[in-house]
Backbone atoms as SQL, in Angstrom:
CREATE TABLE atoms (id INTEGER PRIMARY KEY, chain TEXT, resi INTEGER, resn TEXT, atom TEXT, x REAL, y REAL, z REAL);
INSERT INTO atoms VALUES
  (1, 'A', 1, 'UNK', 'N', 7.927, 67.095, 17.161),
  (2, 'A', 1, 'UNK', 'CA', 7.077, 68.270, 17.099),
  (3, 'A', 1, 'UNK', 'C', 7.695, 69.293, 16.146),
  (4, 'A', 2, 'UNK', 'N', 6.788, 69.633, 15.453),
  (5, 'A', 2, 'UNK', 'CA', 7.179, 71.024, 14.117),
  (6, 'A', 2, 'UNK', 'C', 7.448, 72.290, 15.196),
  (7, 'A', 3, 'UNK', 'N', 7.871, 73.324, 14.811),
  (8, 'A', 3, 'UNK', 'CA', 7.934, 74.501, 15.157),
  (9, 'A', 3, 'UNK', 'C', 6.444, 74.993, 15.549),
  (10, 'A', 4, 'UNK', 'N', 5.735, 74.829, 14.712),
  (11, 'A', 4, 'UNK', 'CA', 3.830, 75.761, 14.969),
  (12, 'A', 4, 'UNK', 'C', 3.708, 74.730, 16.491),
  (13, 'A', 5, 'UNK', 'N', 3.894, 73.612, 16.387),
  (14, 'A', 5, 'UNK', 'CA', 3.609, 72.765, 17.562),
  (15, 'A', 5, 'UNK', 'C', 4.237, 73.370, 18.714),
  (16, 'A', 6, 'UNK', 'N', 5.681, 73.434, 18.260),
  (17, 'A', 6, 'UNK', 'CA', 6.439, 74.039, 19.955),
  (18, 'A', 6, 'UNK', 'C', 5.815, 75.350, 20.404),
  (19, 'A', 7, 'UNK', 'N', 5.442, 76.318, 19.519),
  (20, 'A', 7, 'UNK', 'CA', 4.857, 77.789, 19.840),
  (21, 'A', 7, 'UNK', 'C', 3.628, 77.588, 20.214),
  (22, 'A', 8, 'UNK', 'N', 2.778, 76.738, 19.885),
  (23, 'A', 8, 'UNK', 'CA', 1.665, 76.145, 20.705),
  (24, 'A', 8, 'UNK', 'C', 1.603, 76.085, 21.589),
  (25, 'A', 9, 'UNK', 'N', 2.633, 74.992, 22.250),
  (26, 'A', 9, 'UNK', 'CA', 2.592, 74.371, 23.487),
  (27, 'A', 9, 'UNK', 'C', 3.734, 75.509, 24.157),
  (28, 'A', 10, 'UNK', 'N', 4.513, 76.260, 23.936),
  (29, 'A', 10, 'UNK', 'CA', 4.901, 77.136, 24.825),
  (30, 'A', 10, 'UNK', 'C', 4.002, 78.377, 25.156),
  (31, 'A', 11, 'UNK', 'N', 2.730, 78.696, 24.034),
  (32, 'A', 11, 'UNK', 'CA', 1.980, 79.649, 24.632),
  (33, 'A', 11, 'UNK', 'C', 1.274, 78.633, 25.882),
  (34, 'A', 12, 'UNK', 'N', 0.753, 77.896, 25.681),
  (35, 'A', 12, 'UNK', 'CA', -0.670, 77.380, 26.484),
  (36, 'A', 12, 'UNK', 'C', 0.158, 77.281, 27.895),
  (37, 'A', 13, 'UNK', 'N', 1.783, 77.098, 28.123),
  (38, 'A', 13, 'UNK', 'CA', 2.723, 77.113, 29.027),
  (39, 'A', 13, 'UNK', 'C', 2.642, 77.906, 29.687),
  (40, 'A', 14, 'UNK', 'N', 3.018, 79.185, 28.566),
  (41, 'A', 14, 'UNK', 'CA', 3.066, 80.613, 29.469),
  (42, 'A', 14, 'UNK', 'C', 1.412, 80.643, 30.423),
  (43, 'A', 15, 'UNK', 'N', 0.537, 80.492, 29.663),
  (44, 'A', 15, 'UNK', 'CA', -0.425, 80.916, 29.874),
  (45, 'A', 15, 'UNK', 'C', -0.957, 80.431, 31.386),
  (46, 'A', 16, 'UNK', 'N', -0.277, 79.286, 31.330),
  (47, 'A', 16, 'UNK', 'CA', -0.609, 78.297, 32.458),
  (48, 'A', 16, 'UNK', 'C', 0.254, 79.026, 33.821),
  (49, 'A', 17, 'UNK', 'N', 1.355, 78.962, 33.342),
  (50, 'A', 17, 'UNK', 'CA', 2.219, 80.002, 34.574),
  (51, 'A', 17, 'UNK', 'C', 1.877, 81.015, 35.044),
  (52, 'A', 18, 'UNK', 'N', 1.239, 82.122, 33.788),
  (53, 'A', 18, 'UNK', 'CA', 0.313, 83.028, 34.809),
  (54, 'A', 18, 'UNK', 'C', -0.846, 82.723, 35.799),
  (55, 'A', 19, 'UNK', 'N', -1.722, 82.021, 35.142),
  (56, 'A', 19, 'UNK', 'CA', -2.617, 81.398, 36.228),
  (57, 'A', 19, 'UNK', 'C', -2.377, 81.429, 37.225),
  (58, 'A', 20, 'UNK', 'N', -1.320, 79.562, 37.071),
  (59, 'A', 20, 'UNK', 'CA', -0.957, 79.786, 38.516),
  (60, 'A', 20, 'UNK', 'C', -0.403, 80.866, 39.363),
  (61, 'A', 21, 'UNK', 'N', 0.789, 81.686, 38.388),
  (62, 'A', 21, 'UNK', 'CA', 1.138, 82.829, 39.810),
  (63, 'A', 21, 'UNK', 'C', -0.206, 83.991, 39.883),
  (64, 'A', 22, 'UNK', 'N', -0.841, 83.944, 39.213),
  (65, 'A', 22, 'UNK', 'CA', -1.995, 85.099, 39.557),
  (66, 'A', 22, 'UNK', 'C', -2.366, 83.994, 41.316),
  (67, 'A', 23, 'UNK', 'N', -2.867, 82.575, 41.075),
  (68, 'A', 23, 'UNK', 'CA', -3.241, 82.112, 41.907),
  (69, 'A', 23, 'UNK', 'C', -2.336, 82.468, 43.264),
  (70, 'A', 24, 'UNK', 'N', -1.203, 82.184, 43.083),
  (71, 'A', 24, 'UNK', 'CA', -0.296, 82.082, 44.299),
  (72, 'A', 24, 'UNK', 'C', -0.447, 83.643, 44.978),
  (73, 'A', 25, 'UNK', 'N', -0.111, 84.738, 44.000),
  (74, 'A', 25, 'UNK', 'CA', -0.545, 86.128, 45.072),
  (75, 'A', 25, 'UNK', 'C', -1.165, 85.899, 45.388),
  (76, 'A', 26, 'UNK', 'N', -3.031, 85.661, 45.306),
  (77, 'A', 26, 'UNK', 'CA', -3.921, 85.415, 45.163),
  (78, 'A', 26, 'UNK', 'C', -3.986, 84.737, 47.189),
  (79, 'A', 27, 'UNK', 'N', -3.790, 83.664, 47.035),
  (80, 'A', 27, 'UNK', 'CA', -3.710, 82.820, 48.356),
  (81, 'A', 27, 'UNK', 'C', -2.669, 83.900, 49.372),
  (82, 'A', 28, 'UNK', 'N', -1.784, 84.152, 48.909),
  (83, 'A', 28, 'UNK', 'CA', -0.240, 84.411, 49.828),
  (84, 'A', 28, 'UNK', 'C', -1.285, 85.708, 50.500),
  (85, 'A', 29, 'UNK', 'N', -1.772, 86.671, 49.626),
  (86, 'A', 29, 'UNK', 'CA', -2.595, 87.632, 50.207),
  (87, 'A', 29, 'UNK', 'C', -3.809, 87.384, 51.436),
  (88, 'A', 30, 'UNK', 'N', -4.608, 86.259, 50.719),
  (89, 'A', 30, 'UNK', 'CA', -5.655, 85.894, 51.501),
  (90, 'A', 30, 'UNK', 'C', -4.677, 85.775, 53.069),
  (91, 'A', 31, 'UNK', 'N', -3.715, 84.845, 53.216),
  (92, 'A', 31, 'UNK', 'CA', -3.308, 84.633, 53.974),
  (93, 'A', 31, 'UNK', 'C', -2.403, 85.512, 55.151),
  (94, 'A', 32, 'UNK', 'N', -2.046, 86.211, 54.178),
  (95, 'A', 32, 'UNK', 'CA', -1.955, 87.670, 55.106),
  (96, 'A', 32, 'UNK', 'C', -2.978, 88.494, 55.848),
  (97, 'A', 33, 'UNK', 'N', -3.860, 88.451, 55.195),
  (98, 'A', 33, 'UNK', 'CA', -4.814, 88.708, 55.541),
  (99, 'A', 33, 'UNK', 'C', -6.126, 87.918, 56.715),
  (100, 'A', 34, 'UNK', 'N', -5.581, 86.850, 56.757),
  (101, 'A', 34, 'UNK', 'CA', -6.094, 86.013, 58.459),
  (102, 'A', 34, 'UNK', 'C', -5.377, 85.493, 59.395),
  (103, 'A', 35, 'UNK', 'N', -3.996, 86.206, 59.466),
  (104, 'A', 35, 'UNK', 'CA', -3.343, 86.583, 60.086),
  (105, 'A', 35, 'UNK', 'C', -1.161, 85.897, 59.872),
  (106, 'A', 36, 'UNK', 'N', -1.397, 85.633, 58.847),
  (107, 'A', 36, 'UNK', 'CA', -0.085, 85.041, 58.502),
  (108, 'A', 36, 'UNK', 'C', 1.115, 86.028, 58.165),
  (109, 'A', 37, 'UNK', 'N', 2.222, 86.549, 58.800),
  (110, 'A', 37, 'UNK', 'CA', 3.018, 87.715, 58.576),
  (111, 'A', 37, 'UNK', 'C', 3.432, 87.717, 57.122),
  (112, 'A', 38, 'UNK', 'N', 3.746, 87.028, 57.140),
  (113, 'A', 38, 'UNK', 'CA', 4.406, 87.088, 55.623),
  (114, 'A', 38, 'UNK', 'C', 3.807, 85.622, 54.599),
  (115, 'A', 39, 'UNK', 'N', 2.279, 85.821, 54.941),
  (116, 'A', 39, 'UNK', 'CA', 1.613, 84.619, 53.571),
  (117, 'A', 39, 'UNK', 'C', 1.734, 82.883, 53.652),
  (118, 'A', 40, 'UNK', 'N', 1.974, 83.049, 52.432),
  (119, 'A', 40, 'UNK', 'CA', 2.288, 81.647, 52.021),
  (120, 'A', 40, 'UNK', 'C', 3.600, 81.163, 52.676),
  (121, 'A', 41, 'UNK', 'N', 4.636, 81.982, 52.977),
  (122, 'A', 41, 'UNK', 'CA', 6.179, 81.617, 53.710),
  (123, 'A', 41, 'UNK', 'C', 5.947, 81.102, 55.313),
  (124, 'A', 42, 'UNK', 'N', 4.730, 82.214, 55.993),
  (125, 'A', 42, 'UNK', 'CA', 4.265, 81.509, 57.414),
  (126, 'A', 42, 'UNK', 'C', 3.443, 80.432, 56.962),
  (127, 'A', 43, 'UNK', 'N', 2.480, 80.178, 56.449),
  (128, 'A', 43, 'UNK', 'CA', 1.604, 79.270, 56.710),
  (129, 'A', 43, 'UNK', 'C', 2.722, 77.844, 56.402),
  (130, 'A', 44, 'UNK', 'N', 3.477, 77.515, 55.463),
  (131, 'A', 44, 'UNK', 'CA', 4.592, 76.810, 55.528),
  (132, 'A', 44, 'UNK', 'C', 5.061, 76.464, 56.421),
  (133, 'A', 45, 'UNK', 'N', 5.840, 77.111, 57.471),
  (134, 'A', 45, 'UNK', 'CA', 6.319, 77.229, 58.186),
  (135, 'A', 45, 'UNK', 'C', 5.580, 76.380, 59.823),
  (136, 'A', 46, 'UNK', 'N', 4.068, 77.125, 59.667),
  (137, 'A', 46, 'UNK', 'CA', 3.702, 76.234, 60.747),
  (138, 'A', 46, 'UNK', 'C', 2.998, 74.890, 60.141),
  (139, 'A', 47, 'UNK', 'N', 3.023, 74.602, 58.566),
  (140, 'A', 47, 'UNK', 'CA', 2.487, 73.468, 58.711),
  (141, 'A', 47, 'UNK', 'C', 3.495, 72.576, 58.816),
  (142, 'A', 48, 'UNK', 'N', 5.177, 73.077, 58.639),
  (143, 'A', 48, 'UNK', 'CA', 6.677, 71.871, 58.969),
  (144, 'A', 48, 'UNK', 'C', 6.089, 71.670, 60.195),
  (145, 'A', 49, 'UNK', 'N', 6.434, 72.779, 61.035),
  (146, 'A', 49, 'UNK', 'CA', 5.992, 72.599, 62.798),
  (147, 'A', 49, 'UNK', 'C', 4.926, 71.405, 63.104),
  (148, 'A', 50, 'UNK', 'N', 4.038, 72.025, 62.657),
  (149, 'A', 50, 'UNK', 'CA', 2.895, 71.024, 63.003),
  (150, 'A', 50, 'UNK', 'C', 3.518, 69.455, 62.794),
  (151, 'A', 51, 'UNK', 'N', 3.905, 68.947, 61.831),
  (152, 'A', 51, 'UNK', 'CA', 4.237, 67.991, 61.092),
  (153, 'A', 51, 'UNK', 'C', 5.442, 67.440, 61.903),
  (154, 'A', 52, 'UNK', 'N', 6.355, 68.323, 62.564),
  (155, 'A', 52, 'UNK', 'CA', 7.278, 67.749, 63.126),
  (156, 'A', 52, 'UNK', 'C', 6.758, 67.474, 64.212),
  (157, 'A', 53, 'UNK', 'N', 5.902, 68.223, 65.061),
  (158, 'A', 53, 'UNK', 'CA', 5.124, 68.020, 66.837),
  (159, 'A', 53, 'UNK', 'C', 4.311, 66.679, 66.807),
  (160, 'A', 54, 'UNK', 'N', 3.796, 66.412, 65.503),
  (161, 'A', 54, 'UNK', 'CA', 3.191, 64.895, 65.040),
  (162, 'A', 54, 'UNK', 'C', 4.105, 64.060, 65.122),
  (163, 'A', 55, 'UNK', 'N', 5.349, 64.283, 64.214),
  (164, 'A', 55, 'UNK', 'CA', 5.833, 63.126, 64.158),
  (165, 'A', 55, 'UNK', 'C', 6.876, 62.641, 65.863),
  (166, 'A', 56, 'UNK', 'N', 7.087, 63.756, 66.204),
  (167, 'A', 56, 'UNK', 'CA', 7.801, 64.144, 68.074),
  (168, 'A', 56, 'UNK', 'C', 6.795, 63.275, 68.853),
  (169, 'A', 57, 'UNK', 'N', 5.198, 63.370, 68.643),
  (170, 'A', 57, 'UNK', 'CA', 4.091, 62.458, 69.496),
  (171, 'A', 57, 'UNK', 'C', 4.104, 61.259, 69.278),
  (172, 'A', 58, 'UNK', 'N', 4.253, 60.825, 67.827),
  (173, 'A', 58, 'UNK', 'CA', 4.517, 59.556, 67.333),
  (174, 'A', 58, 'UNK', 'C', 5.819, 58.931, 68.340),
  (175, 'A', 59, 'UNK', 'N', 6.779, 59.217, 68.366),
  (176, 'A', 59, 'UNK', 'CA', 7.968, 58.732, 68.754),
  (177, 'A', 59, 'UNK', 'C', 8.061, 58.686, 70.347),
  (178, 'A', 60, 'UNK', 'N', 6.973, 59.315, 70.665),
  (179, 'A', 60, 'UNK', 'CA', 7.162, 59.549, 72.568),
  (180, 'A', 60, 'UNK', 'C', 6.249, 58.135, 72.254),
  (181, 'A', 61, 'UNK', 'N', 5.127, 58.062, 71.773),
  (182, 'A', 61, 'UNK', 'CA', 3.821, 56.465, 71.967),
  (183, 'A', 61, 'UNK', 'C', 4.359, 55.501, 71.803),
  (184, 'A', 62, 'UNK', 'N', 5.263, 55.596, 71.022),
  (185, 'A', 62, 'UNK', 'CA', 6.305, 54.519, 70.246),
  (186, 'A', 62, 'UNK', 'C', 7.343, 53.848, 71.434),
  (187, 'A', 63, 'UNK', 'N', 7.408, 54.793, 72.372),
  (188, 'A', 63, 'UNK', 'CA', 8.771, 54.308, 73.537),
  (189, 'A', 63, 'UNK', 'C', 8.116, 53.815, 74.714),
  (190, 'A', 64, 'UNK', 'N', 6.786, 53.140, 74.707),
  (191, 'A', 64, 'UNK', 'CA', 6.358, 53.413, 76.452),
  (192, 'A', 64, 'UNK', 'C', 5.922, 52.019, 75.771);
């Protein structure tokens, strides 16, 4: 790749990174907003949980 090429593809980069973080406030807010304390960091948080209480049910069906 020439130089005009790399400045190309590092704008359309940048450009892309804003997106997405416009997106990510974007959600993290929504999510504060239907009841998540701190956004995108809770909703995380209970979807590990969830994921671990699944895989905890799995392993109790698994022993009987």
């Amino acid at each position: 790749m020439n130089k005009a090429q790399l400045e190309k593809k590092i704008a359309y980069l940048e450009f892309v990174h804003d997106q997405l973080e416009t997106e990510l406030v974007y959600v993290d807010s929504l999510l504060k907003s239907v009841g998540f304390p701190h956004g995108l960091a809770s909703a995380k948080e209970v979807a590990l949980e969830l994921l671990q209480n699944a895989e905890a049910e799995n392993e109790k069906g698994h022993e009987i």
